[in-house]
N, C-alpha and C positions, 0 to 999 in steps of 0.2 A: 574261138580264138580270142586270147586279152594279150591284145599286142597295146602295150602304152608308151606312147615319148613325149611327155612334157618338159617344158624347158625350166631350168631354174626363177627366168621371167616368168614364168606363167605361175607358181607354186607358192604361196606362201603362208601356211594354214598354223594352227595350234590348237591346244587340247582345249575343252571345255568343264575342265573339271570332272564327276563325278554324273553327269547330267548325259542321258540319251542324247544324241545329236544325226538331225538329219538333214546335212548341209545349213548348218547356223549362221547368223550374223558376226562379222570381227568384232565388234564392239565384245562378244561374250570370249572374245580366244585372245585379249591383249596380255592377260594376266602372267596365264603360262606362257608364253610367248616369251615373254621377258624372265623368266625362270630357266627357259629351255637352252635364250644364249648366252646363260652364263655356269650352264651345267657342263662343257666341254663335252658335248657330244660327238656321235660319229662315228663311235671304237676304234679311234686313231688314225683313219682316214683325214689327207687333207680337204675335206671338204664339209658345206656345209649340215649336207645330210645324203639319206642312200634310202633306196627304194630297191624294191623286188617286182618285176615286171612277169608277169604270170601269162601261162597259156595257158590252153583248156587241154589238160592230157585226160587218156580216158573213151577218148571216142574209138572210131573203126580202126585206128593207125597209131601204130609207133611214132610215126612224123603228122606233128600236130599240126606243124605249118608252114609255108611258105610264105615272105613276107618281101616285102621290100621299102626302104625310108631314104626319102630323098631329105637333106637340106640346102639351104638357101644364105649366100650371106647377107648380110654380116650374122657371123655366127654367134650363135648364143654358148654360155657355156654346158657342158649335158652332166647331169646329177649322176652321181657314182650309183652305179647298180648291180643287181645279178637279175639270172632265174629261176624260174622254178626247174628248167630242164637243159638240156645239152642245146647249146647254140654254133651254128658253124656259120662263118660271115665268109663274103666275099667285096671286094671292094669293087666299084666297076668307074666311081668316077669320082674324082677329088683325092687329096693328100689331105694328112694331118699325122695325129699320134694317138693311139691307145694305152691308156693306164690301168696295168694290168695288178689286181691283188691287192694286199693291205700295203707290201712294199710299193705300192706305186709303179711297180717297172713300165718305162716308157718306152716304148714301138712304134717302129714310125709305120704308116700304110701310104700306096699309092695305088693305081688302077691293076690289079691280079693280085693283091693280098690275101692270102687265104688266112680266117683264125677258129680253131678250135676252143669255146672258152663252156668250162663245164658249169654244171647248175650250182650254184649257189659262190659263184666267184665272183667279184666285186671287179668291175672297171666303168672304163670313162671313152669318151669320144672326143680326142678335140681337134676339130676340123680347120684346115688353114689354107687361104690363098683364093683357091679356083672359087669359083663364082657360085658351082653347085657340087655337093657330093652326093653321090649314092652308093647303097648297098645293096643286098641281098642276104637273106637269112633265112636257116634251116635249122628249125625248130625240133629236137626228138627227144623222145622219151628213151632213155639209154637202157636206161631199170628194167624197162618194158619191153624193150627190143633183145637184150641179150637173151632171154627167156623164151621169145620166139623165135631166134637164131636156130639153123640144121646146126649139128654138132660141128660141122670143118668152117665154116662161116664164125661159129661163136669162139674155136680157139685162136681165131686173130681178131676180131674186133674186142673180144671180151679182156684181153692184155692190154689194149690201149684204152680203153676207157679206163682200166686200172689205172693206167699210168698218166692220163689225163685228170684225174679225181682229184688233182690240189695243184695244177698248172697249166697252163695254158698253152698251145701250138699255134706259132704262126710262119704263114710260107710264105717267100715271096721269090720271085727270081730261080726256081727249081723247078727240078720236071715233075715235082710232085705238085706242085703248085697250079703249074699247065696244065697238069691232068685232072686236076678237082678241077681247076676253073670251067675248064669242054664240058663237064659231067655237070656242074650247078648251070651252068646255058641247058643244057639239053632239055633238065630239070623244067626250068622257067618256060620252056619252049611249048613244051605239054602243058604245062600250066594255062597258058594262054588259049591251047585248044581245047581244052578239058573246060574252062569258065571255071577257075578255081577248084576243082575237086580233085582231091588226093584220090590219083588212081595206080594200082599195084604195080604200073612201070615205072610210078614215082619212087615204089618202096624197094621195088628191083634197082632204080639207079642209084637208091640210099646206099645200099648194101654196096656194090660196087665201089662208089665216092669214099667210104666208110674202110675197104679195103684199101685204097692207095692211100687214104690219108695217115692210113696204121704204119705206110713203111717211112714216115717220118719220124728219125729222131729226135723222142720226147724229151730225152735225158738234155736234151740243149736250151731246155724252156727252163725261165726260173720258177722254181718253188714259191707258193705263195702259203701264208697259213690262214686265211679266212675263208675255205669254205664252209668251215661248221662254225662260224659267227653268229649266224640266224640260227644255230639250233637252242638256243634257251627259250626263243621267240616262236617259232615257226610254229607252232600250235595256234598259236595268235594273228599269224599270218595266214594262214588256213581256213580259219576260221572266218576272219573278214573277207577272205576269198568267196567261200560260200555264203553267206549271210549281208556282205554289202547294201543291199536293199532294205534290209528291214532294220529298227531300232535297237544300236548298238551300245552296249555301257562296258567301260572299262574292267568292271568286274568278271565280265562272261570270258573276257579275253585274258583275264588273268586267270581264273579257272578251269579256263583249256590250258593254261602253262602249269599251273596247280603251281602258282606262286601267291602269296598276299599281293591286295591291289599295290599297295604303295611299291611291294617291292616289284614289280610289274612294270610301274610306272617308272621309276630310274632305270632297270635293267632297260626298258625298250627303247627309254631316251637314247644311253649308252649307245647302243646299239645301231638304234638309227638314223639317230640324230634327232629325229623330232618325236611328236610325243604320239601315244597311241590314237588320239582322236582325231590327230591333223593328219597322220598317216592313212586313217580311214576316210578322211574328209578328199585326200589325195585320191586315192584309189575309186573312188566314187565320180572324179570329175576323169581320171583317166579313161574310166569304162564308160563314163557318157560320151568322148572324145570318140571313143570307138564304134560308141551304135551308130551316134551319129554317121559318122564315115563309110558305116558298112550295108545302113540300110535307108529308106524314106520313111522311116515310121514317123511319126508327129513329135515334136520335141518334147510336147509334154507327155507323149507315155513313155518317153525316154528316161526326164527329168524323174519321174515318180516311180519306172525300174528302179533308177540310180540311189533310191534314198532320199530324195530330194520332197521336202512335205508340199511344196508349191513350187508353181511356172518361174515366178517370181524372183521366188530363193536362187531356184535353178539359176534363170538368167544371170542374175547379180550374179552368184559365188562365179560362173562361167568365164561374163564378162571381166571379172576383179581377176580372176587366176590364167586366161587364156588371151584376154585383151582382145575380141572381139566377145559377139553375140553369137549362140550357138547357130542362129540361121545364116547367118556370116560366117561364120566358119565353117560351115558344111560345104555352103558354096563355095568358099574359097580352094578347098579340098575337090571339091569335085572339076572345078577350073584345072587346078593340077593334076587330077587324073587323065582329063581330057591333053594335055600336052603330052603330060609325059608315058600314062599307064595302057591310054587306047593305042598308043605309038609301039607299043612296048607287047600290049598283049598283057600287061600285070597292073597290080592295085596299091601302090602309094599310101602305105598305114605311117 
């Protein structure tokens, strides 16, 4: 599972030129840095850059994962993102607003919001008031699911993910809404007896959730046109997906797009807002964020999965981008599981 939430506070990276980079020093990223904010990035996005937040599809299941993300205020503001796969949210505690698509559309949530938001759609979080928010998230592989559908199951879900495929679904106050929400507890409920393992009642109550959420009318959600924004890129994206760990140069990532470096380098600016090597410099501290969190393994075979040449690098880049030390932040994560996730029966990513 690469579940990543970092905050805008924690994020501030740029390319390094033309030079392999395995977690570097700022001193070597001030250059482009300065190049980057004045190249109007983003692809028209109000913000200052966007991120792809990836999960591990692939394994024994269409549903990759079960998730849940607590925040704390004062809130920080959340970087514009998508994913690589179908995400279904639930809200369970806190108000704010969702920023859906390249239009922006804003949606408010409160406690029983249900949102369908498909892979590769750009939105935002922004959380407001109550002290703490949380969610719930159901991770699936849509591509991969309609294809193991019985034939009478796939002539209704396989419509709405059509009709899903460039907007988004949000419920709140309907009885379609009360009925995903019973079906994501249920969800959660096994979760907690199971010790995290996707087991086939989970993929039985997919299918089900998946059915009531299909009698919701799509036609009432606005169209958005950035889901295929990352595809000039996503080769690139993929790429660093797999290969994170080991020594990456912009040229490999232009030649999985089968573009020239340069033009590589402005299209993914465009696109992402930042540049390809601070994008990978990201992705590297969000998947450390994660081992961290999800196991005891020692920080430094963490820091040295991640790409990171030394303890050292690791700490510093950590510290500079997350504002604590990775052994401080693990604790501190693990403090928060103990409140809220052993109470819960779930895991606080």
């Amino acid at each position: 599972m690469h579940v990543f939430s970092l905050s805008p506070a924690e994020l501030s990276f740029a390319d390094t030129g033309g030079h392999a980079i395995r977690g570097e020093d700022e001193d070597l990223m001030q250059e482009e840095r300065t190049t980057l904010q004045s190249s109007g990035a983003s692809g028209g996005f109000g913000c200052d850059d966007l991120e792809r937040r990836d999960f591990a599809l692939g394994g024994p299941s269409a549903l990759a994962a079960l998730t849940e993300s607590v925040w704390y205020a004062p809130y920080v503001r959340d970087i514009t993102h998508c994913h690589n796969c179908l995400e279904i949210g639930m809200c369970v505690d806190g108000r704010g607003k969702l920023l859906l698509g390249g239009a922006q559309e804003i949606v408010p949530f409160s406690p029983g919001t249900i949102t369908v938001i498909p892979a590769g759609m750009f939105h935002s979080q922004q959380n407001e008031g109550d002290a703490m928010t949380r969610w719930r998230y159901i991770s699936v592989d849509a591509g991969r699911l309609v294809h193991e559908l019985p034939s009478a199951l796939r002539s209704v879900i396989e419509p709405f993910f059509e009709a899903i495929s460039s907007r988004a679904v949000c419920m709140q106050h309907s009885r379609q809404a009360a009925q995903a929400s019973g079906i994501i507890c249920m969800m959660y409920e096994m979760k907690s007896r199971s010790e995290g393992e996707i087991l086939p009642e989970h993929e039985a109550l997919l299918l089900y959730l998946l059915a009531v959420l299909s009698r919701e009318p799509v036609a009432r959600s606005r169209s958005t046109d950035d889901p295929q924004l990352l595809h000039p890129i996503e080769p690139a994206l993929n790429y660093i997906c797999a290969h994170f760990e080991s020594e990456l140069r912009v040229a490999q990532m232009a030649k999985a797009c089968a573009m020239s470096e340069s033009h590589f380098r402005r299209t993914f600016a465009q696109i992402m807002g930042v540049s390809p090597l601070e994008y990978l410099n990201r992705y590297r501290i969000q998947r450390a964020k994660e081992m961290l969190h999800a196991s005891r393994r020692p920080v430094q075979n963490i820091a040295t999965d991640c790409g990171f040449v030394s303890i050292a690098t690791f700490n510093r880049n950590f510290m500079r981008y997350v504002g604590y030390s990775p052994s401080d932040w693990r604790q501190m994560k693990g403090e928060t599981g103990k409140t809220l996730g052993d109470a819960l029966g779930l895991t606080d990513v």
